[in-house]
Steps between C-alpha positions, in 0.01 A plus 500: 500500500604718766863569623451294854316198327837470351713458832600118615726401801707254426862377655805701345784288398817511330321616131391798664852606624571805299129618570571432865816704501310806295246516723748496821693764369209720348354495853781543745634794199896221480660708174777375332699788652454311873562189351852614335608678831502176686627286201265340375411434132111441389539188399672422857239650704190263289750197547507550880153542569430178292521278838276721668259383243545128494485504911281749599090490463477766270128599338413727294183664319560468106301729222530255221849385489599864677644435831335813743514403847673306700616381861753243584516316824884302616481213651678623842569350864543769778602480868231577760560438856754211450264325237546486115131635346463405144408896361408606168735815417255738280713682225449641124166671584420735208237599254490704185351813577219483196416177735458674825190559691335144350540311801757281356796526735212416799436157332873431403540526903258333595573213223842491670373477855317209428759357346765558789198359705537205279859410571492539843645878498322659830674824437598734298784789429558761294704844456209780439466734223237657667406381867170639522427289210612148630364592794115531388609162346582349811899554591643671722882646615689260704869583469707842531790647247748726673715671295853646706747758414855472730804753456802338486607703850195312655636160360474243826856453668662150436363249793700151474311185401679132478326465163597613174427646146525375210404697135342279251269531152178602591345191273729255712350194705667665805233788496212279449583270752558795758138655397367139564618461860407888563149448331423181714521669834344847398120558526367666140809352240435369244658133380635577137525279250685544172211694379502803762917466507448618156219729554729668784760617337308539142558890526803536677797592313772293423729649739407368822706309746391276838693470801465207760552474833608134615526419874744294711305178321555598164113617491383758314292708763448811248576696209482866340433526098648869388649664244741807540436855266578793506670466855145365634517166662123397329334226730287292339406233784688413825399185699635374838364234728674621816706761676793381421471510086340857531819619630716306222302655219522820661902476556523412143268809381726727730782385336403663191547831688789658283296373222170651522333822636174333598312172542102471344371199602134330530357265779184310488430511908345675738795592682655864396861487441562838676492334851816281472723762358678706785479813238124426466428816350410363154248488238228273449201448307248218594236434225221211451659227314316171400132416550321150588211321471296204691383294236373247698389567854423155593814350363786790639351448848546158486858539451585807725678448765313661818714585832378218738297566810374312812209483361258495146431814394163580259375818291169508300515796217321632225766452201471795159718417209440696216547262219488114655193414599702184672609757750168669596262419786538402870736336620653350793880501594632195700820480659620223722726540773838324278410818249323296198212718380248393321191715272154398453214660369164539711153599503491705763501865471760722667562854575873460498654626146824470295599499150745268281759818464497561884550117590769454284713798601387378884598151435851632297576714841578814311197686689376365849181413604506773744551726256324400243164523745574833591434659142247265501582227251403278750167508683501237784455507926894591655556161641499381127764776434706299756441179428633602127786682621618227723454224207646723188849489514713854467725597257442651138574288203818569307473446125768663292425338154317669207285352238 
């Protein structure tokens, strides 16, 4: 019998854990040495991937009783436009390379779209390995990491707030109940659950500390999450929901000064920092950070939230996904004047083109239709141009979490 007569998919569970773990480490090259530098003992590191496993969706191709491939999918609600989207977070994606080149990571996928299908997940994120990978498999970028460096001369000067700050344990109720209120109101966040609390801060060492910024009704309108080395004020994540707890957070990083000799810090939006400092003159990196997925075209645009018009609105396209044959063919766009759109397929043929990866960075707002038809992702008459700027709303999604 040959070698691939041999290979199954089946459901990986809670008897496959150590197999899991192997295969996660083998393929993103975790030694012993990275696990030690952040604390963590083998046995700790199998332990705390165990709920992964009895949450997630997580398949795998076996040879014999030889776990070989696998891909897990968390069950995951993210913000979009003011409405919760239930999304299937796509994580664990590795094969053994005396595996590769079979074919088998293409059917894991698809196995796992279906199955997000299934329960009602119309889309789909992940952090790429490899973008031009995901990308033939039908993702694309939708969210920005920008990576700062400030000297502690070009530290903002201390503006006066009513609120105040208050220094807490990172693991406390205070900072979860701060991200909740943030992530509510902000486009891209994700909701987390117990499950991504513990997949946030799974490789972050055990030295970090959360401050909170409370307004004048004892509400918590942001936080930062840092840790301080080596006279570097190390940023993980800072989140604000107005002016007013920017400056806070900022007041309390300032106050640091005698502390520190500079501040490295990360934001997830599309806003460089540089432009509110009055010493702007500072470095930044901005880098493509998580990918996403439609899943299921029919079933995200009956949830998105359109901009209302005076009138309906109405676009007939020619749909290419390269996996979900759900998602190919014509189809026509309907939007009605209070914003509700609605997707149907049709049998009439259309010259107008777009593909699953362009729609859902499009529909995301982290590239404009505008935009997006002038390098020619988009191949429709101007006026539909406008009609789809005037209906997508703009701003970029923020997502800060990694899984």
């Amino acid at each position: 019998m040959s070698r691939k007569k041999q290979l199954k998919i089946k459901k990986v569970g809670l008897e496959h854990l150590t197999q899991y773990n192997q295969l996660l480490r083998y393929v993103f090259q975790v030694t012993y040495r990275d696990l030690h530098q952040i604390g963590w003992e083998e046995d700790e590191i199998i332990r705390a991937k165990s709920p992964a496993l009895e949450q997630a969706d997580v398949l795998g191709w076996f040879d014999g009783d030889k776990l070989i491939s696998q891909a897990a999918v968390y069950p995951l609600q993210v913000r979009i436009f003011n409405k919760t989207y239930e999304m299937g977070g796509l994580t664990g994606v590795g094969t053994y390379p005396e595996y590769a080149n079979q074919g088998l990571m293409h059917k894991l996928l698809y196995q796992a779209l279906e199955n997000m299908k299934n329960r009602g997940q119309s889309i789909s994120f992940l952090y790429p390995y490899s973008i031009p990978y995901y990308r033939r498999k039908g993702w694309e970028i939708i969210s920005d990491k920008i990576t700062y460096e400030i000297n502690d001369y070009q530290l903002p000067k201390n503006k006066q707030v009513p609120g105040e700050i208050e220094r807490v344990a990172v693991d406390s109720e205070q900072v979860k109940k701060a991200y909740e209120r943030f992530a509510l109101q902000t486009h891209g966040a994700l909701l987390r659950n117990d499950l991504l609390w513990n997949e946030y801060w799974l490789w972050e060492p055990d030295d970090m500390m959360a401050a909170i910024y409370y307004n004048t009704e004892e509400e918590p309108d942001g936080y930062v999450l840092y840790r301080i080395a080596d006279e570097v004020f190390h940023i993980k994540d800072m989140i604000f929901i107005n002016e007013e707890a920017r400056s806070g957070l900022w007041n309390f990083i300032s106050a640091h000064f005698s502390m520190i000799s500079k501040v490295i810090g990360n934001t997830y939006t599309d806003e460089p920092l540089a432009f509110l400092l009055e010493d702007a003159d500072i470095k930044e990196t901005i880098s493509p950070y998580y990918m996403a997925r439609i899943v299921d075209l029919e079933k995200f645009i009956a949830q998105y939230p359109f901009k209302p018009d005076t009138a309906d609105r109405e676009w007939t396209f020619m749909m290419d996904d390269p996996m979900l044959s759900w998602n190919q063919g014509v189809f026509t766009l309907r939007i009605t004047a209070e914003g509700k759109g609605e997707v149907t397929r049709v049998s009439a043929k259309s010259n107008d083109k777009i593909d699953i990866q362009t729609m859902a960075t499009m529909l995301l707002g982290y590239k404009r239709p505008d935009y997006l038809h002038k390098i020619g992702r988009i191949a429709c008459a101007p006026e539909t141009i406008d009609m789809l700027e005037d209906a997508i709303e703009q701003q970029a999604p923020y997502f800060s979490d990694y899984f």
